[in-house]
N, C-alpha and C positions, 0 to 999 in steps of 0.2 A: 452256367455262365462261362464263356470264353476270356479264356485271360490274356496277355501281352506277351510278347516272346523277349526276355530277356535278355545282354549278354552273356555268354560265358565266359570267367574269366579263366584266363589260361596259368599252366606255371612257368615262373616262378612267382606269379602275383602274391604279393606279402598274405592277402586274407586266406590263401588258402591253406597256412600255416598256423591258422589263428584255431584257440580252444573257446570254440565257442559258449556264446552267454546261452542260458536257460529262456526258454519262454516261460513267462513268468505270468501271461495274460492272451487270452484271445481275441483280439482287437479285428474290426474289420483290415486295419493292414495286414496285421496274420494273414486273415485269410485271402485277401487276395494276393499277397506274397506265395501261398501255398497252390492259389490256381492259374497266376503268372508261372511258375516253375512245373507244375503238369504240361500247361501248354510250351515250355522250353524243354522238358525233357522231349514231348513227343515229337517238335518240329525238329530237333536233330538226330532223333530214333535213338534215342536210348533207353535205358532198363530203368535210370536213379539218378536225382539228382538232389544232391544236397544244395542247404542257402548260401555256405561260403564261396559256392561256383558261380551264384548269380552277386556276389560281394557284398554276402549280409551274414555277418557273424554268430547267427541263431541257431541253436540245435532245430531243427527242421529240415526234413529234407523227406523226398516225393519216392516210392518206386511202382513200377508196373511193371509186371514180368504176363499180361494179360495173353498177349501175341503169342504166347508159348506156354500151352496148358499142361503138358508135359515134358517141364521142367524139375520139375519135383516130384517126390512119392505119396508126399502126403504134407497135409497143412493144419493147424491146431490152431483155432483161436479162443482163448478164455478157458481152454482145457476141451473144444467142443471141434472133431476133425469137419473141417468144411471146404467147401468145394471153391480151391483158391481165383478162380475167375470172378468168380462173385464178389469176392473182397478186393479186388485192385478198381481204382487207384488205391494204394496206400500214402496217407499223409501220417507222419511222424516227429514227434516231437520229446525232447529229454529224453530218448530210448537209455535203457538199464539192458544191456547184452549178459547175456550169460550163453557160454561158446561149450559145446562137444567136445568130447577128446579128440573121435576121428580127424583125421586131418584128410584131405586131399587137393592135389596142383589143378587148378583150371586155368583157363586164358580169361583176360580180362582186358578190360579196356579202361580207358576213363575219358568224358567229355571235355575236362580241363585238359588231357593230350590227345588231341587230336591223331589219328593216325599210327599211336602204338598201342602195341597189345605186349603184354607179357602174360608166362605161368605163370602163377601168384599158388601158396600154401595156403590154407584156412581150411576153419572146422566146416566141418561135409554139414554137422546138423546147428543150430542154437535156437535158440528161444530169448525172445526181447520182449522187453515191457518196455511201453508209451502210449503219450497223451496224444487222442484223436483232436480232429478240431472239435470235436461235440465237448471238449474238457473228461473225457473219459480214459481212465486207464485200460489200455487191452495188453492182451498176453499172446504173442504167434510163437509156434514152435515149428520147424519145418527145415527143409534141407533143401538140396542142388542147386542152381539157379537162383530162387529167392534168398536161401538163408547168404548164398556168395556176397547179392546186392546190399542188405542189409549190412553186412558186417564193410562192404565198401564204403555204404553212405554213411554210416554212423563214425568210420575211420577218418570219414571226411568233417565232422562234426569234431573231432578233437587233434584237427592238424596232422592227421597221416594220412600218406597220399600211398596209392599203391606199389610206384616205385620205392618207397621203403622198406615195402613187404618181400622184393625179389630179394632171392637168392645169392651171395657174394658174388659169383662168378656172372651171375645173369647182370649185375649192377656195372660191371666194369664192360662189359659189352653192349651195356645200353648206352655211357655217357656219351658218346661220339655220337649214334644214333639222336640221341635227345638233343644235344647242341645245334646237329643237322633242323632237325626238324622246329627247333625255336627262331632259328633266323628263318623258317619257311613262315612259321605263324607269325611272325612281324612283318614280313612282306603281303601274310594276306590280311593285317588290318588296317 
């Protein structure tokens, strides 16, 4: 079923600071909330998108990392490695994160900023628990690319934005850059 292409909202929109509520039911809104926002992440090519970008305060949020099969080394679901093509899209719900020690910088983007990317720090590998739409709990463990998304969308699900994640010095050289760039996204809506 094809779903509706959402706003994104942009920052500093208040909900994208919000700790989002539990899905507490799977309701047909659920799920066409869930396949509204597949068809929103894809129509602006991106990896992930959580519900507080489309301005609904729900732990939920979408990723596909499909378009790049070799992103990652390896993928676990339920304790069973499988071949991570086959399981995207992922739809997510109350994700429980438990993060690696490794750390490592990658670039990152987000749909809510248009146009900037920063290094961001995070664990290389983690492993999340959540609820599918089928109401079933699954278990992924897995690294590069995917595990990044995950720990971006779920960041997003409790009011942190990836600019929070840079670096002191990377923070003070982006604020002029981000000022730039919010009077740009007001002129293009």
């Amino acid at each position: 079923m094809a779903g509706m292409v959402r706003k994104i909202v942009r920052y500093p929109e208040p909900v994208l600071r919000a700790k989002c509520r539990p899905v507490t039911q799977i309701t047909p809104e659920i799920r066409t909330l869930a396949t509204d926002m597949l068809e929103t992440m894809r129509e602006a090519n991106g990896v992930g998108l959580a519900a507080p970008q489309v301005a609904v305060d729900l732990q939920l949020a979408v990723i596909d990392v499909s378009h790049n099969p070799d992103c990652i080394s390896f993928m676990k679901v339920n304790g069973e490695k499988v071949d991570m093509v086959k399981h995207m899209p992922i739809v997510l719900m109350n994700p429980k994160l438990d993060l690696g020690k490794d750390k490592e910088i990658g670039e990152e983007g987000c749909l809510s900023f248009p146009r900037l990317r920063a290094d961001i720090r995070r664990s290389s590998e983690m492993k999340v628990s959540y609820m599918d739409l089928d109401g079933q709990t699954v278990t992924v463990e897995t690294d590069g690319l995917l595990a990044r998304a995950f720990q971006h969308e779920i960041d997003h699900l409790n009011g942190i934005l990836f600019i929070d994640r840079m670096n002191a010095v990377a923070k003070v050289g982006m604020k002029r850059k981000l000022a730039r760039l919010m009077e740009d996204w007001a002129e293009d809506d």
